[in-house]
C-alpha positions as CSV (number, residue, x, y, z in Angstrom):
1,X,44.0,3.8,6.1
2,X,42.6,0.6,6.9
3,X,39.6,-1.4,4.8
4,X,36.1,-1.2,6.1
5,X,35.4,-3.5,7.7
6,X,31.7,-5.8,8.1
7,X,29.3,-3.8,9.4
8,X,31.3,-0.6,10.1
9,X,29.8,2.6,9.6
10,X,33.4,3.9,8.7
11,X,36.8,3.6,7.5
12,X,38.1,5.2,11.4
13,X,39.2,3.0,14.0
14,X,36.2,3.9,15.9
15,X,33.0,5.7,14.1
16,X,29.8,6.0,14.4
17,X,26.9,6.5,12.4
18,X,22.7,7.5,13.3
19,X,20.0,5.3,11.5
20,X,17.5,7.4,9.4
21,X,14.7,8.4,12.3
22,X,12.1,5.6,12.2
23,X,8.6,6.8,11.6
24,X,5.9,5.5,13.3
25,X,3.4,4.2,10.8
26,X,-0.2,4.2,11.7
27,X,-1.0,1.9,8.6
28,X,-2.6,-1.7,9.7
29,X,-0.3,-4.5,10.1
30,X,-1.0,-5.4,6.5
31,X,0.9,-2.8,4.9
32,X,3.9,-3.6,6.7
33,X,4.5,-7.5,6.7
34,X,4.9,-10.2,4.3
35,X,3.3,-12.9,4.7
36,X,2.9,-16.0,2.9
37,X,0.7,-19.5,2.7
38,X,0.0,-21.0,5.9
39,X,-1.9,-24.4,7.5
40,X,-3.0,-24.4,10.4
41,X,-4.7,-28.1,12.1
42,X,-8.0,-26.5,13.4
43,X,-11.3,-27.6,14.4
44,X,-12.0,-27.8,10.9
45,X,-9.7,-26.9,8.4
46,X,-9.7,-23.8,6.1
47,X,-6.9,-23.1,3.4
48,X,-4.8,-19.6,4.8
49,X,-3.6,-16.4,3.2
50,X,-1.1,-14.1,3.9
51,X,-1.8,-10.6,4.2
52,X,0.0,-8.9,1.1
53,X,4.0,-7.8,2.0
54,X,4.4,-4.1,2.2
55,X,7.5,-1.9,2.4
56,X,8.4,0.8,4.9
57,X,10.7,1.8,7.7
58,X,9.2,0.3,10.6
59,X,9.9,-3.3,8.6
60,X,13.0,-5.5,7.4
61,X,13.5,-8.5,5.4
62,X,15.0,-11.5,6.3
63,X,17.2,-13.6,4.2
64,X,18.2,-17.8,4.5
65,X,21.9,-18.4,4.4
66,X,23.1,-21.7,4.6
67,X,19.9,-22.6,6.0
68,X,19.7,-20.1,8.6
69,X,17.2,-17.0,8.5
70,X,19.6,-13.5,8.8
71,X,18.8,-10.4,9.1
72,X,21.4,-7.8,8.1
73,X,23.0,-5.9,10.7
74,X,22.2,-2.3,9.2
75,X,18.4,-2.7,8.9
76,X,18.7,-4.0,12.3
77,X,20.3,-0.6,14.0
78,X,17.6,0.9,11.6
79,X,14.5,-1.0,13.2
80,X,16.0,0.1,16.8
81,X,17.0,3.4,15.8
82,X,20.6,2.2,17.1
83,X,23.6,4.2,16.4
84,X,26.8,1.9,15.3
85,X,30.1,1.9,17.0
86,X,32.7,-1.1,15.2
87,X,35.4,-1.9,16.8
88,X,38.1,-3.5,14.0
89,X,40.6,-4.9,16.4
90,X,38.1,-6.9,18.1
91,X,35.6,-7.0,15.2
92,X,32.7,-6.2,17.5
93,X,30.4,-4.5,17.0
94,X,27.9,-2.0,19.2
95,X,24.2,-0.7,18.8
96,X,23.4,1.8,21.3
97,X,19.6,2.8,21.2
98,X,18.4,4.6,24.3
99,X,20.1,3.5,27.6
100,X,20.8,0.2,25.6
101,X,24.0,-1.6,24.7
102,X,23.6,-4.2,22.0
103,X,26.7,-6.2,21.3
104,X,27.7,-8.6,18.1
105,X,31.1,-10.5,17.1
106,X,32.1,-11.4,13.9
107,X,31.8,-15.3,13.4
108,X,30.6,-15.3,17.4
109,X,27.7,-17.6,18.1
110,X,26.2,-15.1,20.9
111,X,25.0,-11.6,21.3
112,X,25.1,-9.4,24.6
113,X,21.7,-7.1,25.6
114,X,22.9,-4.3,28.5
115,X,24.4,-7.4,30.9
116,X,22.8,-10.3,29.4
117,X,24.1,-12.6,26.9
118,X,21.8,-14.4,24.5
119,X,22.8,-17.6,22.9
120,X,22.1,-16.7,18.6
121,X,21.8,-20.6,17.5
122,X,24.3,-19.7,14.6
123,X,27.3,-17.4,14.4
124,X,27.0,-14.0,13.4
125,X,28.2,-13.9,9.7
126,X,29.8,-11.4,7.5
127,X,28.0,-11.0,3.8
128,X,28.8,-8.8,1.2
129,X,30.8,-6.2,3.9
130,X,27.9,-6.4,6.5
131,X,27.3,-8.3,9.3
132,X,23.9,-10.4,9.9
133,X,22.4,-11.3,12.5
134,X,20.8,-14.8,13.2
135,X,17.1,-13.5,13.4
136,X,16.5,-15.9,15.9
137,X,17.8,-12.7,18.5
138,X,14.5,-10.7,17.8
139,X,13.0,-13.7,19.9
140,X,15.3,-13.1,23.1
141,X,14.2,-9.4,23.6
142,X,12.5,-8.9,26.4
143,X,9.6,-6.6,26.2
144,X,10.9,-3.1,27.2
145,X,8.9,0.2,27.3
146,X,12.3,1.8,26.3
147,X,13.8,-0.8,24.0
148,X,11.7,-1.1,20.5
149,X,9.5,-4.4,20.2
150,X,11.2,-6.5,17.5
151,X,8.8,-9.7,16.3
152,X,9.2,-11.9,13.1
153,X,5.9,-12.5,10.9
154,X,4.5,-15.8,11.2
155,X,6.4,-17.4,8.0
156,X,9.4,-15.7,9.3
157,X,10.0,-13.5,5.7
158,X,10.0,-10.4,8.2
159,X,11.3,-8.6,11.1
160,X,9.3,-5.4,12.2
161,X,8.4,-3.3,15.0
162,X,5.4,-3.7,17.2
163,X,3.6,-0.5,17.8
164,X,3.2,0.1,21.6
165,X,-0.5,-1.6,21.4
166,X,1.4,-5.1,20.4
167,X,0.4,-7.5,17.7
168,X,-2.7,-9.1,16.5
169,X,-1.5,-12.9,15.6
170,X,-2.9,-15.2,13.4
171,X,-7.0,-16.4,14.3
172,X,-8.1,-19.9,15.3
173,X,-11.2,-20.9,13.5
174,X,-13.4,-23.8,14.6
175,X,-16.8,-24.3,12.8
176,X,-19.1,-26.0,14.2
177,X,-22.9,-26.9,13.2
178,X,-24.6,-24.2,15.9
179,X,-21.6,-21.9,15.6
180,X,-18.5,-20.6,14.4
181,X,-15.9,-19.3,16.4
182,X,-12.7,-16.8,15.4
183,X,-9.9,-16.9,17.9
184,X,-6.9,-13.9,17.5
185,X,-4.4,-13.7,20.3
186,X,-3.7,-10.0,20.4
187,X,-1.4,-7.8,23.0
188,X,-4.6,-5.4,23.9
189,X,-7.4,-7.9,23.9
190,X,-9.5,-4.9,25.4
191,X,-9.1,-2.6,22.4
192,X,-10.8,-5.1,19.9
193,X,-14.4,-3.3,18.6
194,X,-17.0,-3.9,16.1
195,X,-17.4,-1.3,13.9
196,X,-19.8,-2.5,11.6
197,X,-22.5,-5.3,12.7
198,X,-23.8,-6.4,9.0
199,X,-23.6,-9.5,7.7
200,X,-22.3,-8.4,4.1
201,X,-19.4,-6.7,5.7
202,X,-19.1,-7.1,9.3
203,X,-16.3,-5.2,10.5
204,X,-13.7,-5.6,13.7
205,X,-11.0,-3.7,14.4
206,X,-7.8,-3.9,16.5
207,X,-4.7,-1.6,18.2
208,X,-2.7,-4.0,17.3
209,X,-0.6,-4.7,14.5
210,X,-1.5,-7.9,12.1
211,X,1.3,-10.6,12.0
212,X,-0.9,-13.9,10.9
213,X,-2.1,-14.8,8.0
214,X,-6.3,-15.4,6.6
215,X,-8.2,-18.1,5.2
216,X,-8.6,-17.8,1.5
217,X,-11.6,-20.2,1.9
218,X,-14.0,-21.3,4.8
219,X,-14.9,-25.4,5.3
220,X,-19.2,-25.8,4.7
221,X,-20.0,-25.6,8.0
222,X,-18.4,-22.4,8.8
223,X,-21.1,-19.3,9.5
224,X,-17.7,-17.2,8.5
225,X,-18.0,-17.2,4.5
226,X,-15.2,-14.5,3.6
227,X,-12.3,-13.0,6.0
228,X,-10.3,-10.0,4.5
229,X,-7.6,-7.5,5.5
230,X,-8.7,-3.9,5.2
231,X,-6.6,-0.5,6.0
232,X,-7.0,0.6,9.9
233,X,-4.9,3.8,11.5
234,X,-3.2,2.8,14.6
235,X,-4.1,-0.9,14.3
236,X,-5.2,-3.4,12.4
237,X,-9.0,-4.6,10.4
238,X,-11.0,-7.3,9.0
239,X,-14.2,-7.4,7.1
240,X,-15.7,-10.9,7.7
241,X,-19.1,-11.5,4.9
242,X,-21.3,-14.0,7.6
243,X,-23.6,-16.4,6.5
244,X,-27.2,-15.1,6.3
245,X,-28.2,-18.7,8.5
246,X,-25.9,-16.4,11.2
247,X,-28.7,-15.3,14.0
248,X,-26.4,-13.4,16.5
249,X,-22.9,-12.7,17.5
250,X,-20.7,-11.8,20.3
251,X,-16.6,-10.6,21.1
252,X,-15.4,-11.8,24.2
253,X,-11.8,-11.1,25.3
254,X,-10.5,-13.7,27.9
255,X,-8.5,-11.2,29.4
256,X,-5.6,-13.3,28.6
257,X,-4.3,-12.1,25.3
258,X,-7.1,-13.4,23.5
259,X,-10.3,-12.5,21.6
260,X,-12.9,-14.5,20.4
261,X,-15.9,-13.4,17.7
262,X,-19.1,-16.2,18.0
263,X,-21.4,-16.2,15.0
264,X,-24.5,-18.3,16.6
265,X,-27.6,-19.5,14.2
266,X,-29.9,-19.4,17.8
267,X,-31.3,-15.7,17.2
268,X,-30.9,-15.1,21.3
269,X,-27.0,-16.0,21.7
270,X,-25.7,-12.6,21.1
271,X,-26.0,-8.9,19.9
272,X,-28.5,-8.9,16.3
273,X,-27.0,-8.1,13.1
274,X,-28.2,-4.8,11.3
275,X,-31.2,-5.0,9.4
276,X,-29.9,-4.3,5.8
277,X,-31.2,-4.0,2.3
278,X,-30.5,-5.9,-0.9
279,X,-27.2,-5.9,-1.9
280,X,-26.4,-3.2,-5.4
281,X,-25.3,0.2,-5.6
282,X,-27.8,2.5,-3.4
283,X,-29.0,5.6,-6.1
284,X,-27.5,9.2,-4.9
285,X,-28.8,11.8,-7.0
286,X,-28.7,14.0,-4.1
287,X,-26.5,14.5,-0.5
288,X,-28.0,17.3,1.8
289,X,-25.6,18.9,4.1
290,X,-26.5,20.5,7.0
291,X,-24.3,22.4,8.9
292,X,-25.3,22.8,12.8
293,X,-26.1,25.8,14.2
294,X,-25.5,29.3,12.6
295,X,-26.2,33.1,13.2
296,X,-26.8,33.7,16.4
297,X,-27.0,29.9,17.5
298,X,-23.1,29.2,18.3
299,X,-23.3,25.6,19.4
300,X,-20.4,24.3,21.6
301,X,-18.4,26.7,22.4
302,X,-14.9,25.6,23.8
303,X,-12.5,28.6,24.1
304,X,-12.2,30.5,21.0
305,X,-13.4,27.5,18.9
306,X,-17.2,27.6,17.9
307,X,-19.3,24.5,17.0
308,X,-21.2,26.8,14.1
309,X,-17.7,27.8,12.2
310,X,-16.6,24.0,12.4
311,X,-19.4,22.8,11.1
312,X,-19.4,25.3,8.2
313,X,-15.8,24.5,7.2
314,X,-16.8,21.0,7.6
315,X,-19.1,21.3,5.0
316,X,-17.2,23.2,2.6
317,X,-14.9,20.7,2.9
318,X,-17.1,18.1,2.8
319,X,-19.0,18.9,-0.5
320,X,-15.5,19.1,-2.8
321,X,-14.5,15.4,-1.2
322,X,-17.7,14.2,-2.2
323,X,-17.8,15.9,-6.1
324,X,-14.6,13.7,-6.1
325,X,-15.6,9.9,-4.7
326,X,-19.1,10.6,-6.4
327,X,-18.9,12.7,-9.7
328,X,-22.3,13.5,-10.6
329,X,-23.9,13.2,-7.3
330,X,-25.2,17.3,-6.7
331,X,-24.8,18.3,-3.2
332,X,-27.2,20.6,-1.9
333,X,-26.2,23.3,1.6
334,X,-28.7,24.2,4.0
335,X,-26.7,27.3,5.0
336,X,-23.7,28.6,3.0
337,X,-22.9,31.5,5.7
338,X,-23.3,32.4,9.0
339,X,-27.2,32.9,9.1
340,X,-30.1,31.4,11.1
341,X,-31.9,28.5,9.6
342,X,-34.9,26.9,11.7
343,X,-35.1,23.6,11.7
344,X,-38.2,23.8,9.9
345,X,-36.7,25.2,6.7
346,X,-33.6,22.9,7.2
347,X,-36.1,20.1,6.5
348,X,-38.3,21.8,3.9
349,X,-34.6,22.3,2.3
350,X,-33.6,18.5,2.1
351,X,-37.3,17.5,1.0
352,X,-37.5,20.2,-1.5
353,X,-34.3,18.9,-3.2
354,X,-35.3,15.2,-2.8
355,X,-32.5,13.9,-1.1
356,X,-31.5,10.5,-0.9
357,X,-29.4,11.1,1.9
358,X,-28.9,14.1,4.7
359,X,-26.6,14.6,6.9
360,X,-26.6,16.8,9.8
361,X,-23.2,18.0,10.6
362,X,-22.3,18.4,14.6
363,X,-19.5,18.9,16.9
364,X,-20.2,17.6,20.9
365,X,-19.4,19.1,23.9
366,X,-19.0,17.7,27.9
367,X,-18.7,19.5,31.1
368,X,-17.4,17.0,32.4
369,X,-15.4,13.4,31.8
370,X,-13.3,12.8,29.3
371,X,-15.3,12.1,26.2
372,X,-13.9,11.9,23.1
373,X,-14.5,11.1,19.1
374,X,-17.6,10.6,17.2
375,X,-21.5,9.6,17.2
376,X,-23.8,9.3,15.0
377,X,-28.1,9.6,15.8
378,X,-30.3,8.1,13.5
379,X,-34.0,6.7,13.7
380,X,-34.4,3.3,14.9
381,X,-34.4,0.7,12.0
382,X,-37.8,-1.0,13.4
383,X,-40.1,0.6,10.8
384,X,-41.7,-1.9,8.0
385,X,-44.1,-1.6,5.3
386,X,-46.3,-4.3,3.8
387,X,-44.9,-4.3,0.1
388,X,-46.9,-5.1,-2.6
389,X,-44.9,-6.2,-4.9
390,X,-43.8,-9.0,-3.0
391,X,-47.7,-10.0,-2.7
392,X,-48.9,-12.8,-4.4
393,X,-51.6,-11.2,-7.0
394,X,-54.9,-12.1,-6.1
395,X,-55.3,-12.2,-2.1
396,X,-56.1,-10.0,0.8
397,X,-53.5,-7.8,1.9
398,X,-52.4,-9.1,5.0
399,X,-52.5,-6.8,8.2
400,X,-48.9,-4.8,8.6
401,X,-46.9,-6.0,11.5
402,X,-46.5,-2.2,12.4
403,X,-48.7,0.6,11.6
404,X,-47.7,2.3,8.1
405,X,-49.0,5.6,8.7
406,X,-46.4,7.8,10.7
407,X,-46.9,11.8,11.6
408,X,-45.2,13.7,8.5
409,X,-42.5,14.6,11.8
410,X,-41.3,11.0,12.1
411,X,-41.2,10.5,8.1
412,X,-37.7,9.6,8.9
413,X,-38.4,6.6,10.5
414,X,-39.7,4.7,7.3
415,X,-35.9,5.2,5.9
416,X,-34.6,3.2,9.5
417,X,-32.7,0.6,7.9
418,X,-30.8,2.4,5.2
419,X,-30.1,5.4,7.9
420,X,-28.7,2.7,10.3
421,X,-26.1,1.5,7.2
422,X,-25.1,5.3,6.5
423,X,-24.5,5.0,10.4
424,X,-22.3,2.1,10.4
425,X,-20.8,3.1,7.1
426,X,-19.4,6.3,8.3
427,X,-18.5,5.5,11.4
428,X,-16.7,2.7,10.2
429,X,-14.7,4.8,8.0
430,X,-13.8,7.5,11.0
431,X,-12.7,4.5,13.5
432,X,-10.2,2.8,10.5
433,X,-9.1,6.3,10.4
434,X,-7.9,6.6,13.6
435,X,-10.6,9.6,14.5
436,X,-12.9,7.3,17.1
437,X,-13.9,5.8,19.5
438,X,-17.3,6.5,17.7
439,X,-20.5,5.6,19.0
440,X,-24.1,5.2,17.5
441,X,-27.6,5.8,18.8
442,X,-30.6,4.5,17.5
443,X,-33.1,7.7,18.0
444,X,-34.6,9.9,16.0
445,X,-32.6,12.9,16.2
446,X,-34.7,16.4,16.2
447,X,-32.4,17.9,13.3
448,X,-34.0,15.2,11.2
449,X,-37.5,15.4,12.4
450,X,-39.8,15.8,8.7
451,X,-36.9,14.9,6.7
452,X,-38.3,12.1,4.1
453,X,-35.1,10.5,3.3
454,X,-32.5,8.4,4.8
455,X,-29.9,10.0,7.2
456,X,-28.4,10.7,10.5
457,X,-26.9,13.5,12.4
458,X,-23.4,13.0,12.8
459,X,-21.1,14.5,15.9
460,X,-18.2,14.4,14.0
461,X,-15.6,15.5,17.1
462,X,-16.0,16.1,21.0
463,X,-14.7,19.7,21.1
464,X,-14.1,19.2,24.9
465,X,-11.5,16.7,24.4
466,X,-8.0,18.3,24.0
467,X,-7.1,15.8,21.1
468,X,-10.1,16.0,19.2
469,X,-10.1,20.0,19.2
470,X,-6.7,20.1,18.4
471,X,-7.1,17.9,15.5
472,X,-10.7,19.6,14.0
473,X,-9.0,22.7,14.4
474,X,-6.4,22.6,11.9
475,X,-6.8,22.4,8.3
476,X,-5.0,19.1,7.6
477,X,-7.0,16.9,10.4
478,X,-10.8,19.0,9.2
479,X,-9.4,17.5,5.2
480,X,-9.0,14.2,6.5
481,X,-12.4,14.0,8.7
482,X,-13.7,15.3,5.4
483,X,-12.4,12.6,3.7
484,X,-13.1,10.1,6.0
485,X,-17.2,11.0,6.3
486,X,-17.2,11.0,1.9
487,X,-15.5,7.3,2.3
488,X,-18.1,6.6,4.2
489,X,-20.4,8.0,2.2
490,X,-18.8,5.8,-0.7
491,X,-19.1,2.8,0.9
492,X,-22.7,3.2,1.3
493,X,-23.5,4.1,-1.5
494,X,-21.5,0.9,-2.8
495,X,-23.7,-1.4,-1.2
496,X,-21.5,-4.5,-1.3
């Protein structure tokens, strides 16, 4: 019986062997690449970061011999999900993945995709009884629906595969003294969103997966203070911290592989930033659930699923994820069964137990189209209040700028601008979880109509949507919406 030989699954003539089946992770680009120090000549210059190196199957390393970045032959086949056929007599050897051929030599210079035949740079090498592969091949794959997406990171420490949204490359900053602008070439430049508008930790999100590397510091003129990698399902995050001089901002995508963010100081060049409070941990005593419906009120009803159980569950749920992200905060039911509760009593309920925070838990429902994830209501945060304590001692109280005294119906509306954070904050959380598209609409929802305290009423799911039902429906994807809406929750609280 013969040696093995490099890269040969076996000690037969002819063998093969199936790579381990690759799991497609949903994690944010992040997680999977590593990444290290990077300069970039922009506009005006900023010092980069990497995103931190993770581990996992969709991601190999690559090594320098003799100069020459490799990546060894087996994590290749691994990557593709390539059996291995070697052929000692003419030390070749073959990948097969799908309807592809991919063929390598020992000590041969060239490698040969299907029919075509791609000049490596370097000769393939044998190391330590594998073969490796000049890494320079991921380069020469053409883009195939059927052939896995191969890309090196940008300090070429990497090789990993795209998802099918594509990449998200490194940004392009240039600062400027009116405005700043952030540049990142992505595959889907349409899938970029804003998830969160404030200025302490405005949020954008991508389908793609993350390959650049960050600033670790902004140059003086930039309205971008703080850029930072955070953890996205099915794509990729950032939470930007934007001067307060910012006035506006905007995301434009080019339509050619590119998407810019504009922070503006003119007021009247883009979208407005949320109205916020000051920064500090927000005080919850006290978190008001309210399931929808009940009794003999079903809500949506989409086949044999019922808007009133979900929302029930939900809760249940709900209240043991938040005893764990919040110990100490009490959490207070507005129905523990399947009864009848006005929306009256609902209210008299949260104010009774002086909430600092109510949420109104909701599934939607279409006829028609083909809807699908989460909104979230809440009053309009365009209520303000003369404070006094901010008055200097000794002069007239100026005039308000709004009237102060609201029907005890729209109480709600004085807690506008910390119901609008709770908003953004949990739907923030369900979009990086990979539960959106989510949507938010400033108006006073009737569910919270007399409810003194901040809060929205939040359709976690559209029950019309096949996805979304299936998902809601079983116990794992109801635990991790849970989870999701107490993150949220969390993060609000938090009050970076």
């Amino acid at each position: 019986m013969s040696a093995p030989q490099p890269g040969r699954p076996g000690s037969a003539g002819v063998a093969a062997s199936r790579a381990l089946p690759r799991r497609r992770s949903p994690v944010c680009g992040v997680a999977l690449v590593a990444l290290l120090l990077l300069a970039l000549p922009l506009a005006a210059r900023a010092d980069w970061r990497s995103a931190p190196r993770g581990e996992g199957p969709d991601s190999a390393p690559i090594q320098t011999i003799d100069g020459v970045p490799y990546v060894a032959v087996n994590d290749l086949a691994r990557l593709l999900d390539a059996t291995k056929f070697w052929r000692s007599d003419l030390r070749r050897l073959v990948l097969r993945t799908g309807a592809h051929n991919l063929t390598f030599v020992a000590d041969g210079p060239f490698a040969v995709v299907d029919e075509r035949t791609f000049w490596l740079g370097a000769p393939v090498i044998s190391r330590g009884g594998e073969l490796q592969v000049p890494a320079a091949f991921v380069d020469s794959l053409a883009p195939d629906s059927t052939l896995p997406r191969l890309r090196r990171d940008a300090r070429g420490r990497n090789i990993f595969v795209l998802p099918p949204s594509g990449y998200v490359g490194t940004p392009e900053l240039q600062a400027g003294e009116s405005a700043t602008t952030l540049a990142f070439p992505a595959s889907r430049p349409d899938e970029a969103l804003v998830v969160t508008r404030s200025r302490r930790d405005f949020r954008v999100r991508f389908g793609g997966l993350f390959t650049g590397v960050l600033p670790d510091s902004m140059p003086s003129p930039s309205l971008v203070r703080e850029i930072r990698p955070i953890a996205s399902a099915g794509g990729c995050a950032f939470e930007l911290r934007i001067d307060p001089a910012a006035g506006s901002f905007s995301l434009v995508s080019d339509g050619r592989g590119r998407v810019t963010l504009v922070f503006s100081r003119a007021t009247d060049a883009g979208e407005a930033f949320a109205l916020e409070d000051p920064a500090g941990p927000r005080a919850l005593r006290v978190i008001v659930l309210d399931p929808g419906h009940g009794g003999t009120d079903a809500g949506v009803i989409v086949q044999d699923t019922r808007e009133k159980d979900l929302t029930l569950a939900l809760a249940l749920r709900l209240r043991a994820a938040l005893a764990h992200v919040l110990p100490g905060t009490r959490v207070v039911l507005t129905r523990d069964g399947d009864q009848d509760v006005p929306a009256e009593a609902r209210a008299e309920s949260a104010n009774r137990a002086r909430a600092d925070l109510v949420l109104s838990l909701h599934f939607d429902g279409f006829g028609a189209g083909r809807s699908r994830g989460a909104s979230a209501w809440c009053p309009p945060a365009t209520y303000s209040e003369t404070r006094a304590a901010a008055h200097p001692p000794g002069r007239p109280m100026p005039t308000p700028s709004l009237v102060t005294l609201l029907p005890w119906r729209d109480v709600a509306a004085r807690h506008g601008v910390q119901s609008r954070a709770l908003a953004e904050a949990l739907l923030s959380a369900l979009e990086l979880g990979g539960q959106g598209p989510t949507r938010l609409r400033e108006q006073l929802p009737v569910a919270l109509l007399g409810v003194n305290a901040p809060g929205i009423l939040l359709e976690c799911a559209t029950l019309t949507s096949p996805a979304d039902r299936d998902r809601v429906t079983q116990d794992a994807g109801l635990e991790a919406l849970a989870e999701a809406i107490a993150q949220g929750v969390a993060a609000y609280q938090r009050n970076p």
